[in-house]
ZANU-860614 format. One record per atom (N, C-alpha, C): residue in three letters; atom name; x, y, z. Coordinates in pm, whole numbers. Atoms other than C-alpha are relative to their C-alpha. Layout:
<pts>
{'ALA', 'CA', {X, Y, Z}}
...
</pts>
This chain:
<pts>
{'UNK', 'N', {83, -117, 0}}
{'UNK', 'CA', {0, 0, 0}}
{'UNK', 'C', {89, 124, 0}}
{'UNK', 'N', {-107, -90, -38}}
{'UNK', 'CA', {294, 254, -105}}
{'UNK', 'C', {-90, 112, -74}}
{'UNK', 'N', {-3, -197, 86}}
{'UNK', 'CA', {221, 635, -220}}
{'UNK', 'C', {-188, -1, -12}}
{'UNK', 'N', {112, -70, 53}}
{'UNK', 'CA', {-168, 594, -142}}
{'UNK', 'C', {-56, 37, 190}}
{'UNK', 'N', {105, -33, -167}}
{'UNK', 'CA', {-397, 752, 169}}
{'UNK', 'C', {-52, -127, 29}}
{'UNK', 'N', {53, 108, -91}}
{'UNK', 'CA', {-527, 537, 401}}
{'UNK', 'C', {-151, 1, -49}}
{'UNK', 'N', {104, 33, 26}}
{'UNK', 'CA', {-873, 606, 276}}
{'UNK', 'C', {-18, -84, -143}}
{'UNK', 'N', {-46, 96, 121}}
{'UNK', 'CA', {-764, 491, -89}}
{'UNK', 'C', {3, -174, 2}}
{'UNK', 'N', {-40, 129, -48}}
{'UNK', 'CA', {-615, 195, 44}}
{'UNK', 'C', {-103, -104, 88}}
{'UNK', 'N', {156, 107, -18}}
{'UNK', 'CA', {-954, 71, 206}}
{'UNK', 'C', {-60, 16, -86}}
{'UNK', 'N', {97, -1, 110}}
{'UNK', 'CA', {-1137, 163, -84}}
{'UNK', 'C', {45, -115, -110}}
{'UNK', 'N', {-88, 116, 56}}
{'UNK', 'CA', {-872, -72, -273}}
{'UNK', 'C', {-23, -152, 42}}
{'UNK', 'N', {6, 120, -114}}
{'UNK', 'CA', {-905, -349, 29}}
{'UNK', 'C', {-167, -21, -38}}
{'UNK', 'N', {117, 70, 18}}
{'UNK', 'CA', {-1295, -349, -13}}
{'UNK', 'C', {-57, -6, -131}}
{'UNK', 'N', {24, 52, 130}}
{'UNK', 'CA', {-1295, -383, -388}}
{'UNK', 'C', {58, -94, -18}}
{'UNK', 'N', {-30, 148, -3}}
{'UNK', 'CA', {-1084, -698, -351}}
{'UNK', 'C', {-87, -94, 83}}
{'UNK', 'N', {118, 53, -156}}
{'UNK', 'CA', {-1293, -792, -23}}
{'UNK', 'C', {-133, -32, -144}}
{'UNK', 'N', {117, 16, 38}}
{'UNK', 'CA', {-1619, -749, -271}}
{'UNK', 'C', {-25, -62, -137}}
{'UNK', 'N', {9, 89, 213}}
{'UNK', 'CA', {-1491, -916, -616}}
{'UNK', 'C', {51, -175, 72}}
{'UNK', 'N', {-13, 154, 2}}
{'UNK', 'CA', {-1404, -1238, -407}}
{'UNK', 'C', {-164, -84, 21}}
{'UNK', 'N', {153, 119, -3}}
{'UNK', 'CA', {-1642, -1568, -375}}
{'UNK', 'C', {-84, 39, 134}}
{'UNK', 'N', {68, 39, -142}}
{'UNK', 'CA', {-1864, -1548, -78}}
{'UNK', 'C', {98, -84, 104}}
{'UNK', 'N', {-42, 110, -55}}
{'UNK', 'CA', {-1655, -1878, 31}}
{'UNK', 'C', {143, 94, 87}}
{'UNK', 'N', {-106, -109, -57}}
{'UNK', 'CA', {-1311, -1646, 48}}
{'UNK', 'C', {-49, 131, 93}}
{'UNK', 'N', {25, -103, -128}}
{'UNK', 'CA', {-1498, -1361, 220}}
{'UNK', 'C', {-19, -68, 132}}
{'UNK', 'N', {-8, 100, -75}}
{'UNK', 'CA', {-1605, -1635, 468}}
{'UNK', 'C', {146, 37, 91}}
{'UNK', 'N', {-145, 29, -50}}
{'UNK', 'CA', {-1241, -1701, 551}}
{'UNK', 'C', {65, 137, 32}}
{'UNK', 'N', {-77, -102, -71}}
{'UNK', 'CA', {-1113, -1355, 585}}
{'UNK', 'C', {-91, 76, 65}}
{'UNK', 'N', {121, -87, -103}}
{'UNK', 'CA', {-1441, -1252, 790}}
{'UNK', 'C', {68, -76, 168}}
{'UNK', 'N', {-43, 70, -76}}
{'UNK', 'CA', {-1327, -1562, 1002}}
{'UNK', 'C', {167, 81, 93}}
{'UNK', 'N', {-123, -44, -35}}
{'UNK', 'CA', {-962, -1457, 1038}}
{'UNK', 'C', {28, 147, 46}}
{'UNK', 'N', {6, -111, -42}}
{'UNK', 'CA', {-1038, -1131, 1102}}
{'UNK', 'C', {17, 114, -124}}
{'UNK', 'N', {-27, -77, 67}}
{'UNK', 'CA', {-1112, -866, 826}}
{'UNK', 'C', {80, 155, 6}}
{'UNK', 'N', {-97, -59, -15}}
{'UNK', 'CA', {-932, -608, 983}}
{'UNK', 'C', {159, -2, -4}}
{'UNK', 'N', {-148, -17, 17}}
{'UNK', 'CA', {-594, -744, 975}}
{'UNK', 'C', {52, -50, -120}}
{'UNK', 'N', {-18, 38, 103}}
{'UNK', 'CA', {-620, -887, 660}}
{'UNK', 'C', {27, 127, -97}}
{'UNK', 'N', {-78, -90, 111}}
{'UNK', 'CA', {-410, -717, 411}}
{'UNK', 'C', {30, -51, -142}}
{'UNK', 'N', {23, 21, 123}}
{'UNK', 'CA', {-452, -797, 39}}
{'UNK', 'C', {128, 43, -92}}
{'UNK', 'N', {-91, -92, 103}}
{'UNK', 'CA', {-148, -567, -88}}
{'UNK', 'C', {138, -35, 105}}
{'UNK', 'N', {-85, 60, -82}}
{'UNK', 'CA', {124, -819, 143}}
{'UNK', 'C', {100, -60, -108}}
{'UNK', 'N', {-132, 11, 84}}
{'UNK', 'CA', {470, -793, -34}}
{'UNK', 'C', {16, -210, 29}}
{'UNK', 'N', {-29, 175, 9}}
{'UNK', 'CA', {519, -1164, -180}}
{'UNK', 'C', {112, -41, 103}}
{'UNK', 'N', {-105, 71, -47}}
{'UNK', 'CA', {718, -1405, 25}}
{'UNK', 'C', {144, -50, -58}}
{'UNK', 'N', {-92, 61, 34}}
{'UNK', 'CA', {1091, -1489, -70}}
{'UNK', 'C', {-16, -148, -47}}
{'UNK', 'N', {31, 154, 31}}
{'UNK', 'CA', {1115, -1786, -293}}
{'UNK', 'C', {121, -81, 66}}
{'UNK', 'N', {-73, 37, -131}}
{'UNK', 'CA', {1291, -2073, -106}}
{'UNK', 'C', {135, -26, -17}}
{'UNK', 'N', {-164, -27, -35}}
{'UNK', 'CA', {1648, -2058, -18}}
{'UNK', 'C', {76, -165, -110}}
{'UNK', 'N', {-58, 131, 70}}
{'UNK', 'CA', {1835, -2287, -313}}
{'UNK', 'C', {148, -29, 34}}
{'UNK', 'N', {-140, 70, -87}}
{'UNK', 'CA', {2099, -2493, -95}}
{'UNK', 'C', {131, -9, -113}}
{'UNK', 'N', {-130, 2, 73}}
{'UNK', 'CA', {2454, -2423, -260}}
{'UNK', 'C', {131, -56, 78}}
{'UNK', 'N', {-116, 81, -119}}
{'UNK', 'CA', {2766, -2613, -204}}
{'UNK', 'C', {122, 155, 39}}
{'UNK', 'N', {-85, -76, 44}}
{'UNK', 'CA', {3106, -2402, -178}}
{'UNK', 'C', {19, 68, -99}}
{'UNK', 'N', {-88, 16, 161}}
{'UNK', 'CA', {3202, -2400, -517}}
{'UNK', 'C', {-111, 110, -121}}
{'UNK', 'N', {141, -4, -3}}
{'UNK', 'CA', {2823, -2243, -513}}
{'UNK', 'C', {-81, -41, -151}}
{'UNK', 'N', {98, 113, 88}}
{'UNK', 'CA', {2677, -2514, -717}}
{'UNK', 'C', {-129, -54, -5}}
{'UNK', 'N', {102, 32, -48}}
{'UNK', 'CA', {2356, -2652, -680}}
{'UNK', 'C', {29, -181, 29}}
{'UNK', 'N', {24, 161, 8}}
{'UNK', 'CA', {2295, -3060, -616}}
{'UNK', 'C', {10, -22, -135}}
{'UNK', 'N', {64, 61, 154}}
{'UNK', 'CA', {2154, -3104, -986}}
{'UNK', 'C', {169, 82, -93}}
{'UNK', 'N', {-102, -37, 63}}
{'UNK', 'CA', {2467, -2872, -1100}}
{'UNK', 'C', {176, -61, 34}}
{'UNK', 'N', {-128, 130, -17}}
{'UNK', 'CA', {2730, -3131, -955}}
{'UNK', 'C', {-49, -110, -39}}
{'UNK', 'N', {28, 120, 14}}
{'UNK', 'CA', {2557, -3414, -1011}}
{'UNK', 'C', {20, -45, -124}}
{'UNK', 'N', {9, 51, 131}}
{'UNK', 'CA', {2510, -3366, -1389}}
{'UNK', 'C', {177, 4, -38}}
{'UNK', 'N', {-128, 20, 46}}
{'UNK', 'CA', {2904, -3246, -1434}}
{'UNK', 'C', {48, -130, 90}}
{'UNK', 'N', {-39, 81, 0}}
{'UNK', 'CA', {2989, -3530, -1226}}
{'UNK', 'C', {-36, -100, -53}}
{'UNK', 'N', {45, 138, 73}}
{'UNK', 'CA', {2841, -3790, -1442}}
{'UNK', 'C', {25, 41, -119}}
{'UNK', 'N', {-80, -86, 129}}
{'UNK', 'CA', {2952, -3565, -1755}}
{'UNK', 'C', {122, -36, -25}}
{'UNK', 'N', {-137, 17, 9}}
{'UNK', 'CA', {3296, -3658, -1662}}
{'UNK', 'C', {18, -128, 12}}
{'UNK', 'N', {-8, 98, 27}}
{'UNK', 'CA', {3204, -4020, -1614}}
{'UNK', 'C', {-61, -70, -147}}
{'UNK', 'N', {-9, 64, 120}}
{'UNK', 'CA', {3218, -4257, -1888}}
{'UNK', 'C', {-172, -52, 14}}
{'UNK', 'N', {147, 22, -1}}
{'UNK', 'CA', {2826, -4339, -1959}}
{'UNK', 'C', {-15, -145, -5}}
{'UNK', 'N', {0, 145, -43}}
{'UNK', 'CA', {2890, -4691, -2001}}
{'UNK', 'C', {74, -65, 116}}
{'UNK', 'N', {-70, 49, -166}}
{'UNK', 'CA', {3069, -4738, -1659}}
{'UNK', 'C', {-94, 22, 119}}
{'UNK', 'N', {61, 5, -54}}
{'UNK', 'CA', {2786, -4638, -1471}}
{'UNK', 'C', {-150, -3, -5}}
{'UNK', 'N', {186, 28, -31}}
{'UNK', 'CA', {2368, -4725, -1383}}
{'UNK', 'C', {-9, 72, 91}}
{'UNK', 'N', {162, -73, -68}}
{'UNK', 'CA', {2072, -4576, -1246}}
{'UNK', 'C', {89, 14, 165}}
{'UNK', 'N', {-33, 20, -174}}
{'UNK', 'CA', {2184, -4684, -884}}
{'UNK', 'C', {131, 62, 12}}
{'UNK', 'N', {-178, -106, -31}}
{'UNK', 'CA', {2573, -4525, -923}}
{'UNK', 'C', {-58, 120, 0}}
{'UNK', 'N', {15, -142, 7}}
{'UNK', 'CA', {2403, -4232, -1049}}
{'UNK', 'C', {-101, 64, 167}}
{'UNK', 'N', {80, 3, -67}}
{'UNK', 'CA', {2143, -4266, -775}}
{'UNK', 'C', {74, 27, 150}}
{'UNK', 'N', {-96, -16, -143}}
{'UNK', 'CA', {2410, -4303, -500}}
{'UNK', 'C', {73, 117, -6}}
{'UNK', 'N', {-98, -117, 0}}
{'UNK', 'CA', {2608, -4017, -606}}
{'UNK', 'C', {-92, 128, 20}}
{'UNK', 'N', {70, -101, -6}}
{'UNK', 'CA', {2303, -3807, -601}}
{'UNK', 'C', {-47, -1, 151}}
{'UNK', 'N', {-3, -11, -172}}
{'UNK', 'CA', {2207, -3896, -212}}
{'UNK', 'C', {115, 26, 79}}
{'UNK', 'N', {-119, -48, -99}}
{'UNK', 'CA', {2547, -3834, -119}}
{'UNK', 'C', {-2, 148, -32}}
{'UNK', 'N', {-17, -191, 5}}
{'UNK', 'CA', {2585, -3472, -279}}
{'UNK', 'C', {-142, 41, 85}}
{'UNK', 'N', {71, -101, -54}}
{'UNK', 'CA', {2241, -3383, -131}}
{'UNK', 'C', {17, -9, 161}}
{'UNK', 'N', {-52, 3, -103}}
{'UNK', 'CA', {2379, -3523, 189}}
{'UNK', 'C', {65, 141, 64}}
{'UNK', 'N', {-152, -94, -1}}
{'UNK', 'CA', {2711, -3323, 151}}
{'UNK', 'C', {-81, 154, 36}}
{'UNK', 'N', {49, -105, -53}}
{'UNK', 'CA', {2515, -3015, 90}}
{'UNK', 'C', {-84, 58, 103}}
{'UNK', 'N', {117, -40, -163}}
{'UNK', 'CA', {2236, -3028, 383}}
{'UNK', 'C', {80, 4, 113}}
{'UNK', 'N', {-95, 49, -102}}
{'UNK', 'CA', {2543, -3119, 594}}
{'UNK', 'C', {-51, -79, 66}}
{'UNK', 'N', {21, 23, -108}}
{'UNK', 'CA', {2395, -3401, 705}}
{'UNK', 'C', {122, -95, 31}}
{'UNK', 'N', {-169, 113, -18}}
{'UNK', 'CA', {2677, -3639, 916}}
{'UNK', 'C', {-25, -122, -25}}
{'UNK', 'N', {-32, 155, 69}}
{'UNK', 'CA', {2544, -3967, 777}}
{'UNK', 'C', {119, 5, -140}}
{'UNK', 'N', {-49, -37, 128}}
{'UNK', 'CA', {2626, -3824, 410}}
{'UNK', 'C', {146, 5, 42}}
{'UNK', 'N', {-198, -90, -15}}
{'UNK', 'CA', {3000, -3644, 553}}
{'UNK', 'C', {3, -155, 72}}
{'UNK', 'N', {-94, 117, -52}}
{'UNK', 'CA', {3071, -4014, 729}}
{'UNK', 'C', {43, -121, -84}}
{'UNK', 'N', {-82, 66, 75}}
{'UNK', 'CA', {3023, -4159, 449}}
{'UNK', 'C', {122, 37, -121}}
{'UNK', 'N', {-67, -124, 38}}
{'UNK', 'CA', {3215, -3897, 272}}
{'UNK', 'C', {164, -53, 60}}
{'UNK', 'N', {-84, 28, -75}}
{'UNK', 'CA', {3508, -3937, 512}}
{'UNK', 'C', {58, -150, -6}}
{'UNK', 'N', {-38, 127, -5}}
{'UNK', 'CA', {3539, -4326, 501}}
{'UNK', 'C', {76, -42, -129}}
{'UNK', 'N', {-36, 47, 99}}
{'UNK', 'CA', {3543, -4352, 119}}
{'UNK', 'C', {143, 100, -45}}
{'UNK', 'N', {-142, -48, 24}}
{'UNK', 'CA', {3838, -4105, 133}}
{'UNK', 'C', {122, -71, 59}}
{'UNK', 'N', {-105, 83, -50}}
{'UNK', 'CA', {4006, -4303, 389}}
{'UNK', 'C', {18, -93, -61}}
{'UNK', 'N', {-29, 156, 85}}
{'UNK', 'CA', {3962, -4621, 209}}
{'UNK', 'C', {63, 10, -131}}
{'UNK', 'N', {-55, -42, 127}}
{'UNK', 'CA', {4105, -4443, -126}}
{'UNK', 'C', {148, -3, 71}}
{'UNK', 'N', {-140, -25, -57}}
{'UNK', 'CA', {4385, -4364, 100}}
{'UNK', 'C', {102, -122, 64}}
{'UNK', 'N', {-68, 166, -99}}
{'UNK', 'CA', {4428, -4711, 289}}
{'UNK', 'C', {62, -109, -166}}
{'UNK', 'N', {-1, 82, 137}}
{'UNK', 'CA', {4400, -4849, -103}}
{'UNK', 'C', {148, 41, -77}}
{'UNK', 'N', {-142, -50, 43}}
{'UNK', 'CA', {4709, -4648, -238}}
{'UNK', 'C', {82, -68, 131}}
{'UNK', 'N', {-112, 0, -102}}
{'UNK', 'CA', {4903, -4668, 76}}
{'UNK', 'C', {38, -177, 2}}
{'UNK', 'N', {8, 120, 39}}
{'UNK', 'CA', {4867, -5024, 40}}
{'UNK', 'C', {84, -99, -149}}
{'UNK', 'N', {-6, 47, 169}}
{'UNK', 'CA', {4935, -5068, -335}}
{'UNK', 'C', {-65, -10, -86}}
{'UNK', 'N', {103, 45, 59}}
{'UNK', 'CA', {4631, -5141, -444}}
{'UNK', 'C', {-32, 146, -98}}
{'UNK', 'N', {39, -92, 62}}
{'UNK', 'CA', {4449, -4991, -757}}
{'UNK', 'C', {-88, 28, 35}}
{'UNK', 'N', {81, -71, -56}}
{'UNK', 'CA', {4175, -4915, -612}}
{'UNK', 'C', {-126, -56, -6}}
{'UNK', 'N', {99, 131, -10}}
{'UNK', 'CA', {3806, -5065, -594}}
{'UNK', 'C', {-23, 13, -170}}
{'UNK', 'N', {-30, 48, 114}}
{'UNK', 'CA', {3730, -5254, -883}}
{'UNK', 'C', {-147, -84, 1}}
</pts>
C-alpha cells in the first residue's frame, strides 16, 4: 500500500474484499477482516541450498556424471552419487561419514598398493 492515503487503500481493500467468492470472504471474515491485508509484499522464494564452489545438487551431479564414462555407470551409481551430494550439501553427518570413510579407504588403497576398488 505505497504512495496511497489510508482512505484509498480501504477503498482498494474493499474492492478486492467485494470481487471475491462469498466462500473467500467467509475465511477472511473468520480470520479477522481487519488485519487482513490484500497488498502483502510476496514471500521470498525458497532458499536454493549451494555447495562451496556455489553449485547446486543437480549442477554437480550432472558435471559429475559428464565426466564419467556413460557406459561405466547405472541408475543406482548415479542414484548413489546423487544422495550423497544432497547429503554433503544439507550437511547431514550420515552423508560427511560416508564422505570421510570412502576417502580413507582411497587412501588405505594407495598406501597399500592397491588400484583401487574394482
Amino acid at each position: 500500500m505505497n504512495k496511497m492515503t489510508p482512505e484509498e487503500a480501504e477503498a482498494r481493500k474493499k474492492a478486492v474484499f467485494d470481487s471475491m467468492s462469498p466462500r473467500y470472504q467467509k475465511r477472511i471474515r473468520k480470520k479477522g477482516y481487519a488485519k487482513w491485508d490484500p497488498f502483502q509484499v510476496p514471500k521470498d522464494p525458497i532458499d536454493i541450498r549451494r555447495d562451496q564452489t556455489r553449485r547446486t545438487t543437480q549442477m554437480l551431479i550432472r558435471e559429475f556424471l559428464t565426466a564419467c564414462p556413460a557406459d561405466e555407470y547405472d541408475n543406482s551409481y548415479a542414484r548413489g552419487a546423487l544422495d550423497l551430494a544432497l547429503g554433503i550439501i544439507n550437511n547431514d553427518t550420515h552423508a560427511r561419514g560416508m564422505y570421510d570413510f570412502a576417502c580413507w579407504y582411497q587412501d588405505l588403497l594407495k598406501k597399500e598398493g592397491h588400484n583401487g576398488l574394482s
